[in-house]
Backbone as JSON, one array per atom type, in Angstrom:
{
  "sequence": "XXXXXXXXXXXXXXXXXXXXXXXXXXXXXXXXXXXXXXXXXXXXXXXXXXXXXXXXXXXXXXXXXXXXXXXXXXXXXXXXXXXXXXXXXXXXXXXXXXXXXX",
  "N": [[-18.39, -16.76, -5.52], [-16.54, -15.55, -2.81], [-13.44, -15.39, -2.4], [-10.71, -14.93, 0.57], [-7.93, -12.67, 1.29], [-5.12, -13.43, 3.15], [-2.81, -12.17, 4.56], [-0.1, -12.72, 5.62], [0.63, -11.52, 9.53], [3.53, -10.87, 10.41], [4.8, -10.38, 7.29], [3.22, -7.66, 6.95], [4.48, -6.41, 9.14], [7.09, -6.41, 8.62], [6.61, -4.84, 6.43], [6.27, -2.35, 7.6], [8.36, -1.55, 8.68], [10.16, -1.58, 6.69], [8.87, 0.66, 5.82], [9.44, 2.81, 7.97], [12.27, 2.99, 7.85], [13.02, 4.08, 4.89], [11.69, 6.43, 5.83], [13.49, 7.38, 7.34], [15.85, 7.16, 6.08], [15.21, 9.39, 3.74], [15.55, 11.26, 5.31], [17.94, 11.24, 6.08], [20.11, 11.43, 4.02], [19.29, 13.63, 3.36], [16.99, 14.6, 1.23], [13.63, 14.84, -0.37], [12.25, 15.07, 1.96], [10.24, 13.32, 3.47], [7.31, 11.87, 4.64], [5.87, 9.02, 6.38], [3.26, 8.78, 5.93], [3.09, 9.64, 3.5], [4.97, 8.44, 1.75], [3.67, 5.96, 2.18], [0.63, 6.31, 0.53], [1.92, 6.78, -1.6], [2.7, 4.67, -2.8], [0.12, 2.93, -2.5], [-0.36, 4.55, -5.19], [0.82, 4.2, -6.68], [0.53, 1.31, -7.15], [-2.14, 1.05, -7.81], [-1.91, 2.56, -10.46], [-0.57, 0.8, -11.57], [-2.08, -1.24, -11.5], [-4.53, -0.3, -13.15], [-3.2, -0.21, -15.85], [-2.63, -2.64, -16.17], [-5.03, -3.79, -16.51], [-6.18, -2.17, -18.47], [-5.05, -3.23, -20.38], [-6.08, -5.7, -20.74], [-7.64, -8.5, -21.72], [-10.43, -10.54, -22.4], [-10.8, -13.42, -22.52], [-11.76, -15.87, -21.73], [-13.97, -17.63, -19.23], [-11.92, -18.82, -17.31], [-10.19, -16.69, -17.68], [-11.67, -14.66, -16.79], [-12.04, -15.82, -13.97], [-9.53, -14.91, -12.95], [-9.11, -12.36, -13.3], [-10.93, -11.66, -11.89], [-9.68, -12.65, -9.35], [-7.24, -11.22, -9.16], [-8.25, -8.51, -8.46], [-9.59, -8.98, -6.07], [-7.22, -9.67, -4.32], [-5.83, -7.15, -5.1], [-7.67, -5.18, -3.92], [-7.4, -6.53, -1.14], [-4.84, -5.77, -0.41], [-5.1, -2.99, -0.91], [-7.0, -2.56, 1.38], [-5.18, -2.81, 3.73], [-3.29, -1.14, 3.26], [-4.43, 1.29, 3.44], [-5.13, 1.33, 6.1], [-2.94, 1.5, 7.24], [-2.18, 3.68, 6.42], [-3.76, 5.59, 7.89], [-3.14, 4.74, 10.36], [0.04, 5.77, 10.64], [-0.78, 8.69, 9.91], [-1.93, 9.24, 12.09], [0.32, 9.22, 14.02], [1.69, 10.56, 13.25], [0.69, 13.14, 13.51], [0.58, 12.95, 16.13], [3.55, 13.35, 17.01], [3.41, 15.8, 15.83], [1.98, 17.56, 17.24], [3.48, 17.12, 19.89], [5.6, 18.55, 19.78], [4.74, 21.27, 19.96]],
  "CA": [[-17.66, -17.2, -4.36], [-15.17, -14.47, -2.27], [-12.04, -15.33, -0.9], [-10.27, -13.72, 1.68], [-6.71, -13.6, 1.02], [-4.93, -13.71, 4.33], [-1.33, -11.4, 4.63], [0.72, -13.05, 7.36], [1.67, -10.77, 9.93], [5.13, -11.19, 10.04], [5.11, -9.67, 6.47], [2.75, -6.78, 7.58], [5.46, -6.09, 9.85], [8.23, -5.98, 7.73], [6.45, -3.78, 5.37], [6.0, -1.3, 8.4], [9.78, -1.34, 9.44], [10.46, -0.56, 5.65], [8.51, 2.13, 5.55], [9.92, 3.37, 8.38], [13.77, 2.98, 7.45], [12.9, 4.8, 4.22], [11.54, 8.04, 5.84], [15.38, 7.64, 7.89], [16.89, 7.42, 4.73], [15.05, 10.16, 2.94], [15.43, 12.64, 5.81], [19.71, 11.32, 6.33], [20.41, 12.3, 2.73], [18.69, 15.54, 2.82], [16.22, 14.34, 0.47], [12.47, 15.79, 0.29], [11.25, 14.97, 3.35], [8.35, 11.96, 3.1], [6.41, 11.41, 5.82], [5.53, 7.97, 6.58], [2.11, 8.34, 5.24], [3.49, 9.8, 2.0], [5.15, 7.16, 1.45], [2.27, 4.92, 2.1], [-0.06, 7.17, -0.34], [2.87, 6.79, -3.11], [2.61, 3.19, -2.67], [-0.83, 3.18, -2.93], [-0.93, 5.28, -6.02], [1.92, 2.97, -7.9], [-0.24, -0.07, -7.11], [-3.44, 1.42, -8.75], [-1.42, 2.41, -11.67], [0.18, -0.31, -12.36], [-3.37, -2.24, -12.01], [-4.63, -0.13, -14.04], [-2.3, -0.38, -16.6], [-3.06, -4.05, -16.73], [-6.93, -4.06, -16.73], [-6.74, -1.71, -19.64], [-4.05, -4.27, -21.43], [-6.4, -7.19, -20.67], [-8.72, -9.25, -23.27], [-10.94, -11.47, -21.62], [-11.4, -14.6, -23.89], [-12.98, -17.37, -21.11], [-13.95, -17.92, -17.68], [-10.75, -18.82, -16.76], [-9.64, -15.49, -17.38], [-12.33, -13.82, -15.62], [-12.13, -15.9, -13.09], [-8.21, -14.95, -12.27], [-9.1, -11.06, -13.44], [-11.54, -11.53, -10.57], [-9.05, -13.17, -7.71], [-6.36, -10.35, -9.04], [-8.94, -7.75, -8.18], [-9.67, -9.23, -4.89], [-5.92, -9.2, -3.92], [-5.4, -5.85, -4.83], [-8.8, -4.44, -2.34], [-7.34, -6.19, 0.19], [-3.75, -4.76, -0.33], [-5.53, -1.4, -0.57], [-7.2, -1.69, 2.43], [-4.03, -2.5, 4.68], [-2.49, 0.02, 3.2], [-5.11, 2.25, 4.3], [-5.27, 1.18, 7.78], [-1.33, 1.85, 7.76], [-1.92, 5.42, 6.27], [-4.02, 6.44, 8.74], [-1.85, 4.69, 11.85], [0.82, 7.06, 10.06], [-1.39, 9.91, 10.18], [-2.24, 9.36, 13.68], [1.83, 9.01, 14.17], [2.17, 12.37, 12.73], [0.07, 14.4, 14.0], [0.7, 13.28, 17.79], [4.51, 13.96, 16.88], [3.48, 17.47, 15.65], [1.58, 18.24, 18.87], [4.55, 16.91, 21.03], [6.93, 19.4, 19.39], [4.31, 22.37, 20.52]],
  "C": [[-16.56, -16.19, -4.05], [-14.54, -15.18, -1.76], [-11.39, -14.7, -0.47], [-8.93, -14.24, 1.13], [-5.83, -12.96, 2.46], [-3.17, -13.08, 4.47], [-0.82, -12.06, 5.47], [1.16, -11.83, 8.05], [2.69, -10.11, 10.18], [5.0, -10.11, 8.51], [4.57, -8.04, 6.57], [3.82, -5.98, 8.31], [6.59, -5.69, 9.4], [7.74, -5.23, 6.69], [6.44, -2.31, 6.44], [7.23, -0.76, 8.58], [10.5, -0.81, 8.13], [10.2, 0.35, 5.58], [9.26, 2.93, 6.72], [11.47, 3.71, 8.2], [13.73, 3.79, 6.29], [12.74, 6.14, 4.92], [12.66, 8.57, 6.49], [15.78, 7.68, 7.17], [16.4, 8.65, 4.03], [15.36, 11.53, 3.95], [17.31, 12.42, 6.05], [19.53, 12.07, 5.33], [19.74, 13.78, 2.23], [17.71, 15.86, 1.81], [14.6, 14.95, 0.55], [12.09, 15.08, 1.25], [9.88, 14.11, 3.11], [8.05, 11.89, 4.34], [5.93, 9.9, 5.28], [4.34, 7.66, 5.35], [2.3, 8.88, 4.07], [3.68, 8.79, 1.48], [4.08, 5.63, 1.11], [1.51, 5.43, 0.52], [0.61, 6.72, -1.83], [2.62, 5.05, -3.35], [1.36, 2.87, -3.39], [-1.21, 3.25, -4.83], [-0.2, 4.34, -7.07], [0.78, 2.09, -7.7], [-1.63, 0.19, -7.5], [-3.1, 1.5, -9.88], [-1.32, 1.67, -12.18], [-0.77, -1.54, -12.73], [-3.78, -1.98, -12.67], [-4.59, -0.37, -15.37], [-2.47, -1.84, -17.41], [-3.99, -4.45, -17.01], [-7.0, -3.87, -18.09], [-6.46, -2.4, -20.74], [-5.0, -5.48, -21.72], [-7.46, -7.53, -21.33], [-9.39, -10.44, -22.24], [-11.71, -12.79, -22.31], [-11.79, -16.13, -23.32], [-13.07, -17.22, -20.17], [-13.08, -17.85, -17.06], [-10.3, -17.31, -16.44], [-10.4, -14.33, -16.63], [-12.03, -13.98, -14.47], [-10.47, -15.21, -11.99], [-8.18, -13.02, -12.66], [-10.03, -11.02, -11.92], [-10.77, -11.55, -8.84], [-7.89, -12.19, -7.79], [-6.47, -9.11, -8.37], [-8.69, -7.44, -6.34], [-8.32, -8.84, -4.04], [-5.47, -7.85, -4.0], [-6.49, -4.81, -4.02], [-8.0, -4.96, -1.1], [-5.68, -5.98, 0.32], [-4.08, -3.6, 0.22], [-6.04, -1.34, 0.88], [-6.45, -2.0, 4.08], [-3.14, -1.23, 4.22], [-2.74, 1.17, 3.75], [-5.18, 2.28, 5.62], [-3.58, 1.84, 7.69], [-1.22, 3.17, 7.38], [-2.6, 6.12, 7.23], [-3.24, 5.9, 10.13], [-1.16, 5.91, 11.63], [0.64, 8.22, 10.52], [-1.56, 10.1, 11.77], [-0.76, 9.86, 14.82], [1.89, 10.37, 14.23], [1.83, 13.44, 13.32], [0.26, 14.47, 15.94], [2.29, 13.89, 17.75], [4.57, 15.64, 16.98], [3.03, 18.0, 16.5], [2.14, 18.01, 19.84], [5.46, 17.84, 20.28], [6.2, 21.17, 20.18], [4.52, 22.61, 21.82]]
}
């Protein structure tokens, strides 16, 4: 059985407006320079790790625990693939920026 797990908007949204206030903060302070979709990417790459990290930790001693290694899974594909949609918006961001500066 799949379930869908369902982001609200609203939070979607406020993860967008973070990311954007970060790449203002990293470019005020003079900091390296992130691009949006860096940022995204880094995100990304923490949130594989850190699943990682826990798969490899994890002992699987009944159903139960499959079944909630299974619905953890699920949640983190469909993390990944808003994240992806928001790295390539990003990208799309970026690159019309860089051809409005030409």
């Amino acid at each position: 059985m799949q379930t869908k797990i369902l982001v609200p908007k609203l939070q979607l949204q406020r993860r967008a407006v973070i990311k954007q206030k970060l790449c203002i903060i990293y470019h005020d302070w003079g900091l390296k320079s992130m691009t949006e979709s860096q940022i995204i990417m880094s995100e990304i790459n923490r949130t594989v790790n850190r699943t990682g990290q826990q798969l490899a930790n994890k002992i699987i001693k009944s159903d139960n625990d499959l079944d909630n290694l299974m619905h953890n899974l699920e949640s983190l594909t469909a993390k990944l693939k808003d994240n992806k949609k928001a790295f390539h918006k990003a990208r799309l961001r970026e690159n019309e920026l860089s051809l409005a500066k030409v």
